[in-house]
N, C-alpha and C positions, 0 to 999 in steps of 0.2 A: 935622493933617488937619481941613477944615474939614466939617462937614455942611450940605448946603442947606437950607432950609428947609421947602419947600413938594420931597419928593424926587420922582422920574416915577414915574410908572406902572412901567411898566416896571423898574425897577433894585427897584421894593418887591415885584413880581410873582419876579423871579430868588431877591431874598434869601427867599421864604418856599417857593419849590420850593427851594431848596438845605436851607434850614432841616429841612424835611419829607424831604426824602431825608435829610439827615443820622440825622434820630431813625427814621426806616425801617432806617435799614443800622446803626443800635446805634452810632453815632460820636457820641454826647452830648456831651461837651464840645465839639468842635465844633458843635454846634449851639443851647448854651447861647451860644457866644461871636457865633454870627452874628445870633442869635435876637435878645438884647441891641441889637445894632446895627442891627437891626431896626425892634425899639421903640420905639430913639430918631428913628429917620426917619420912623415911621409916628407919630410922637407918640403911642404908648402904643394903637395902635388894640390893641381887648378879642380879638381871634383872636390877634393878633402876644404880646398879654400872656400866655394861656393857652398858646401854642406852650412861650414858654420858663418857663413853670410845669410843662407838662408834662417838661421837661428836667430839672427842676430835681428833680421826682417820681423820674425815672427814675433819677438819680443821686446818690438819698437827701437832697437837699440840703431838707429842709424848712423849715429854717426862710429859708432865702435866698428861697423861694417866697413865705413867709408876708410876708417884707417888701417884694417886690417886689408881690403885691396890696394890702400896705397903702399902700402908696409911689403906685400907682396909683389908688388907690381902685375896685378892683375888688373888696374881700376878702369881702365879702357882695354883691355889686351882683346878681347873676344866677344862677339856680339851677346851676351849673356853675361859678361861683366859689364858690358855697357850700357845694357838694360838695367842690374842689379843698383852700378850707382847711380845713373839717370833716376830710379823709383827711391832711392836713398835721401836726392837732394829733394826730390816733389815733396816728400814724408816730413821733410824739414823745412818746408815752403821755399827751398833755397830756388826762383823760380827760373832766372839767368842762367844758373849755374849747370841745371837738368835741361835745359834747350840745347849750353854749348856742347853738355856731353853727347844728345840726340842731334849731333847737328848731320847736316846732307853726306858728310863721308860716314858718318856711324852705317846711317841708315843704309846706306848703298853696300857698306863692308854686310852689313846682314844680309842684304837682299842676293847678295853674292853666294853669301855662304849656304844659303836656302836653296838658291838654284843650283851648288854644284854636288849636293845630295837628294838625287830622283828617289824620290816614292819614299820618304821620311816623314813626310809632315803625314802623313794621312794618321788620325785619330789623336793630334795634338793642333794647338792653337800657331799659329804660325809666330814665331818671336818678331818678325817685321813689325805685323800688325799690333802687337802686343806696345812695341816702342811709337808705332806713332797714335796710337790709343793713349799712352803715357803721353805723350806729344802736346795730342790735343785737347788732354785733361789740363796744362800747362796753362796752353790758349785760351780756356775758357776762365781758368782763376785769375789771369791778366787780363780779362773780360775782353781778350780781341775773339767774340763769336764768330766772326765769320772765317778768320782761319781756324778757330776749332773746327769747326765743322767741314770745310775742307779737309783737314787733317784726318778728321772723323773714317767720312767719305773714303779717303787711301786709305783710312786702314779695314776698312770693309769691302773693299777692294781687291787687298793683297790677300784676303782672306775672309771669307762670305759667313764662315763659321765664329768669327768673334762679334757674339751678343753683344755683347759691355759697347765695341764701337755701335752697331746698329740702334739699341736704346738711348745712348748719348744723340744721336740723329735724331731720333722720333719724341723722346720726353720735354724734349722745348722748341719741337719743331724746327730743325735745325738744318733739314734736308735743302743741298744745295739747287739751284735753279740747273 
């Protein structure tokens, strides 16, 4: 089977609603296998790569992720590849490895990107706070509490609407002085 080159419209518009309904209706493999083939026709376009990173997420496969943004060079390019593999290496308790990916420049390139799109976040979870939630889930499995919860704290902070950091605070009493 040969692939064309330059694919239409059309036929890359089908595989990524097929793709999308697949990981809607929990059929992952299927949509790890379309997603792929995806890819290749859309040349690696960065939605078609994140599709099946999320696939790949959903069915524990992290390190197939890990290589498929390295393979692309996507693995740090955008604050949502930097979250995807930072949440890659945690999955894999790699625990160093998901700190140096969240480290002060990721965070700041997010925090960047957040401020210089007004009135987007409203009725999503802010990606900052999403990475230093990831952060300071890190912190707590290195058992340094106190900067989890610091960590915690910014990331409820940066966003008053992420539960997961505010429960992280209150289930072990973690709320800073």
């Amino acid at each position: 089977l040969r692939m064309p080159q330059d694919a239409p419209m059309p036929m890359l518009q089908a595989l990524r609603s097929l793709v999308q309904d697949s990981l809607g209706k929990h059929l992952f493999e299927n949509a790890i296998f379309f997603a792929d083939k995806l890819i290749s026709l859309s040349q690696n376009d960065p939605d078609d790569v994140y599709r099946l990173t999320q696939a790949f997420l959903f069915t524990r496969q992290y390190r197939r992720a890990i290589a498929l943004l390295r393979r692309t060079g996507y693995i740090s390019s955008t604050p949502r590849f930097t979250y995807v593999t930072a949440k890659c290496r945690a999955e894999c308790q790699e625990w160093d490895e998901c700190l140096t990916v969240l480290s002060d420049e990721a965070l700041n390139k997010a925090q960047a990107e957040e401020e210089g799109v007004c009135g987007s976040s409203h009725g999503r979870v802010s990606l900052l706070s999403a990475m230093l939630l990831l952060k300071g889930s890190v912190y707590e499995a290195l058992e340094n509490r106190p900067l989890a919860a610091r960590t915690y704290s910014r990331a409820l902070r940066v966003d008053p609407l992420n539960f997961e950091a505010l429960d992280r605070l209150l289930t072990n009493h973690k709320l800073p002085p």
